[in-house]
N, C-alpha and C positions, 0 to 999 in steps of 0.2 A: 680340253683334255680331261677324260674323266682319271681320277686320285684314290688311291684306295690307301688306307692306315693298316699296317702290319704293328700287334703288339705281342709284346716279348713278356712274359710273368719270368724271370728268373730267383731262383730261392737263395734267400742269403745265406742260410748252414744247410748243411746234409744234413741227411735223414738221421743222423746220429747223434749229433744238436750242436758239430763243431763248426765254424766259419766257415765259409767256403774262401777260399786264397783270391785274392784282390786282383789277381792277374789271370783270371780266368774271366773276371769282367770286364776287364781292359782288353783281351783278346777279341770277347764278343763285338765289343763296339767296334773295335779296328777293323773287324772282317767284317762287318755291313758296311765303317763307314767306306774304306775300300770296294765294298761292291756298289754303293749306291749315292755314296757323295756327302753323305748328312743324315743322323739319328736328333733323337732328342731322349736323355735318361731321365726319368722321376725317382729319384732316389728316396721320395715319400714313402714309408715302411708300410706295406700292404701285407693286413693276416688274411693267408686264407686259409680255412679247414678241410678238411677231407676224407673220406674213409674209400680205404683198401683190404678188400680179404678181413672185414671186419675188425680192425684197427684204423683208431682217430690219428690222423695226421696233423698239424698244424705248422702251416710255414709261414715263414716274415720271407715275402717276395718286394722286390724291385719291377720297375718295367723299363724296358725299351720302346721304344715309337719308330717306324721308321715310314715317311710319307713316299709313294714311289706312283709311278704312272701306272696306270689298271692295265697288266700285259700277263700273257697265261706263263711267259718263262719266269715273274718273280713268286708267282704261287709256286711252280716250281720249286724256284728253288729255296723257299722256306719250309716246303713239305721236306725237302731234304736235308735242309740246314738242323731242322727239328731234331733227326736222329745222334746230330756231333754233338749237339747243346744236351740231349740226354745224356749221353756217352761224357761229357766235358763236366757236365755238374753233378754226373753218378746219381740219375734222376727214374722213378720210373717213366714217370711221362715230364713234359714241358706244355704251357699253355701256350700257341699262337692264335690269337685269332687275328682276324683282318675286316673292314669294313669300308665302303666305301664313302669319300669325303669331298666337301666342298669347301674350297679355299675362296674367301672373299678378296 
């Protein structure tokens, strides 16, 4: 069975330098681990930089992992889950990418 890795970059504060509330990332994980059985969180503080409309961004992100079987409806629906986790973390964008993997 080919495996493909879904990762999540979620930001720790908004864009205005405050926390983001704790239970907006306890939702995140509930609604994959509900959709898909099992996540794994790195809560190892990842900067990453950026520029928008010529302004430096800089964010302390977290990840999500979620391993799932290579099927066209979980691309789905992370292309869609994308726009609530904008909408959720008052984000311009959100990073998923996805790669495919091999479990030994």
């Amino acid at each position: 069975m080919r495996l493909r890795r879904y990762e999540i970059l979620l930001p720790l504060l908004y864009n205005d330098g405050t926390k983001i509330e704790k239970e907006k990332f306890l939702a995140t994980n509930e609604d994959l681990l509900n959709k898909f059985g099992a996540t794994t969180t790195d809560t190892t503080k990842i900067v990453g930089r950026w520029l928008y409309q010529n302004q430096l961004f800089e964010d302390k992100i977290m990840r999500i992992i979620v391993d799932v079987p290579e099927e066209e409806d979980h691309e789905d629906f992370f292309k869609k889950y994308k726009e609530i986790l904008k909408e959720r973390f008052r984000q311009i964008d959100i990073w998923i990418t996805s790669y495919e993997i091999n479990v030994i």
